[in-house]
C-alpha positions in Angstrom: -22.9 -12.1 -15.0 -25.1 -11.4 -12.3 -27.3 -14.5 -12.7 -24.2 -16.9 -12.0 -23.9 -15.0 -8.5 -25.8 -17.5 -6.3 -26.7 -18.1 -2.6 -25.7 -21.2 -1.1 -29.8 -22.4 -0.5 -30.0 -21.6 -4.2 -27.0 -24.1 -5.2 -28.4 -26.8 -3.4 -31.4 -26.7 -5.6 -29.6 -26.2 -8.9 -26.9 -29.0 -7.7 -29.6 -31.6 -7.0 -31.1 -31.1 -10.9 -27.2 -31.1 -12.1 -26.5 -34.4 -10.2 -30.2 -36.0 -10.8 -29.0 -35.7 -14.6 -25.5 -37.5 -14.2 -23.6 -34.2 -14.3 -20.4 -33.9 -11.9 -20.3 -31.1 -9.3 -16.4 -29.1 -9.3 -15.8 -26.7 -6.5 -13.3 -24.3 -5.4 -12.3 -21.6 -3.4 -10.8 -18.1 -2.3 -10.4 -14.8 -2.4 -9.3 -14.1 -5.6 -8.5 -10.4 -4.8 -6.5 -9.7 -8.0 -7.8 -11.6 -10.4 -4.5 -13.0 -12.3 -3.6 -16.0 -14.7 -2.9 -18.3 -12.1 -6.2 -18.3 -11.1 -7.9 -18.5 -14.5 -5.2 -21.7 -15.3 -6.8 -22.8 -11.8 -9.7 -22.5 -12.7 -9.7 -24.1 -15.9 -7.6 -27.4 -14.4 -10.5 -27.5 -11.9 -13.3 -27.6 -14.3 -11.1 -30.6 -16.4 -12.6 -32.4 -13.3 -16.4 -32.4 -13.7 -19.6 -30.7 -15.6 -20.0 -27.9 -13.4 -17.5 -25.6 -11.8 -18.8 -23.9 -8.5 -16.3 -20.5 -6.8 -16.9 -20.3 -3.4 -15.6 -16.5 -2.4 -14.8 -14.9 0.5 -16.8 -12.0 1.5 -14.4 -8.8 2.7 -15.1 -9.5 6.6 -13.7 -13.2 5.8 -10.8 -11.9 3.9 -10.0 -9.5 6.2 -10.3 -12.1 9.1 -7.4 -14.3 7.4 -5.1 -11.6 5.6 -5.3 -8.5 7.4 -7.3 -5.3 7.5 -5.6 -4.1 4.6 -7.0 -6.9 2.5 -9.4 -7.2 0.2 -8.5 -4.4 -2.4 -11.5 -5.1 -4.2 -14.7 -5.7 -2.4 -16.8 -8.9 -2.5 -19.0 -7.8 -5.3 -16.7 -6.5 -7.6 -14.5 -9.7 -6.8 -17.6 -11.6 -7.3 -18.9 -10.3 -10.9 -14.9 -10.9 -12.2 -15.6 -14.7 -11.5 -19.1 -14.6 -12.8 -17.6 -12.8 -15.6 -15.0 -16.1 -16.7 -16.9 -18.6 -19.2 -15.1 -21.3 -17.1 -17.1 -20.5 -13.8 -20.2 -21.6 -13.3 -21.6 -20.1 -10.7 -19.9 -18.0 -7.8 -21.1 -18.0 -3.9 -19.9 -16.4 -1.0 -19.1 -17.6 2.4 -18.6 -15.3 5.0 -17.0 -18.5 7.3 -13.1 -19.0 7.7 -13.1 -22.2 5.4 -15.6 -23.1 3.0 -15.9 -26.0 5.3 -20.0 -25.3 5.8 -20.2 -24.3 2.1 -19.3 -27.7 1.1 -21.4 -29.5 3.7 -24.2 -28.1 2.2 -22.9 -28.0 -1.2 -21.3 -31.8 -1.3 -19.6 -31.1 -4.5 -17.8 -34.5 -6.0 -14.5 -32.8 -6.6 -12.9 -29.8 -4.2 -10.1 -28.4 -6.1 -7.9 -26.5 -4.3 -4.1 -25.4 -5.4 -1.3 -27.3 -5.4 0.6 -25.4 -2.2 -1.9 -26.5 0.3 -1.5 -30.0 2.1 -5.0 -32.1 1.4 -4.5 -33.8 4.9 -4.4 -30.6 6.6 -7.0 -28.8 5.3 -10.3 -28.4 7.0 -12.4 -29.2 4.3 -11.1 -32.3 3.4 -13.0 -34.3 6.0 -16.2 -32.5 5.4 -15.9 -33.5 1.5 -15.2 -36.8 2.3 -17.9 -37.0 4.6 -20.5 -36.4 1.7 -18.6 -38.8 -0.7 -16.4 -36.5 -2.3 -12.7 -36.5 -3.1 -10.3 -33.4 -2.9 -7.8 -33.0 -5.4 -4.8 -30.3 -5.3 -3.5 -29.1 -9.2 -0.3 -27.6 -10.0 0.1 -23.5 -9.2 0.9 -21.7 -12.1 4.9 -20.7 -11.5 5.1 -17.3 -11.3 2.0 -16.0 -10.2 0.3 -15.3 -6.8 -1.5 -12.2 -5.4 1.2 -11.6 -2.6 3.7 -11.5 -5.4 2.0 -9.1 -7.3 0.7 -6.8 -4.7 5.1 -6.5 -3.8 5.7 -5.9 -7.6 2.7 -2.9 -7.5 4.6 -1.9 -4.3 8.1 -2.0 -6.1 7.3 0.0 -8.9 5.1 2.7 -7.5 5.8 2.5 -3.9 8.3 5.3 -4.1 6.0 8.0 -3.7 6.7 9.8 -7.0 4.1 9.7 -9.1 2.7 11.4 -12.3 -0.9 12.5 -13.4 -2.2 10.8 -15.7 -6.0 11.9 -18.1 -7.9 8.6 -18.3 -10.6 10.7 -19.5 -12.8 10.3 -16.3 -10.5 12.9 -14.3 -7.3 11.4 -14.4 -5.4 9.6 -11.7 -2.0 8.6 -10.7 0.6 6.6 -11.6 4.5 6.0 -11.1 7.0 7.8 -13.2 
């Protein structure tokens, strides 16, 4: 897993052999917090569009910067080898930048894939992708999942406060009656 953890200096090498061979660069990006099947159907839509399927991630101070200081719950790394862990991902980068927008610069993937809720005209990438002779494509959300959701649904069910112990072998912890 850890080998498909990259810098960006790193991709630019490994996407100039992909692309000197005819292959088709696929980027996207995010947090990706809670890993959750919206973002493996995501993932897998965006890899439909080319050879090789690049995840640009946020590191925590980026996360943080654009979702709160209560955000990430999983730190960069861990978030990191999840990805690297998918067969469908390629290779996983961090930025540490509010949009990938310098990622992709450097990167100048043919495809930036990005979900379906977000306006391609708006976002700040678009132009930068463009600018290297890329196209950016929005795919369908997968109805019923999102991170914001599920973090409300953790906080329904065991925000009450009452909670039982639990032995998970390792010491035990807590959960919701």
């Amino acid at each position: 897993m850890e080998s498909k953890i990259k810098t960006k200096e790193e991709l630019v090498k490994i996407i100039s052999d992909l692309k000197s061979q005819g292959k088709k660069i696929v980027t996207t990006n995010g947090a990706f917090d809670i890993l959750h099947v919206g973002h493996i159907k995501s993932f897998e839509r965006a890899r439909e569009f080319g050879d090789c399927l690049i995840v640009g991630l946020n590191t925590d101070e980026s996360v943080r910067h654009y979702k709160g200081p209560k955000r990430p719950l999983n730190p960069e790394h861990d978030r990191a080898l999840m990805l690297a862990a998918l067969e469908v991902v390629d290779y996983v980068v961090l930025f540490n930048e509010d949009t990938p927008s310098e990622l992709l610069d450097a990167l100048k993937p043919d495809i930036h894939v990005k979900a379906a809720d977000y306006n391609v005209d708006k976002m700040p990438e678009t132009p930068v992708v463009r600018k290297n002779g890329g196209e950016v494509v929005c795919v369908p959300l997968e109805p019923g999942y999102a991170t914001t959701d599920l973090i409300g649904e953790i906080l329904k069910r065991f925000g009450d406060g009452e909670h039982e112990k639990v032995d998970s072998g390792r010491g035990g912890y807590e959960v919701g009656k």
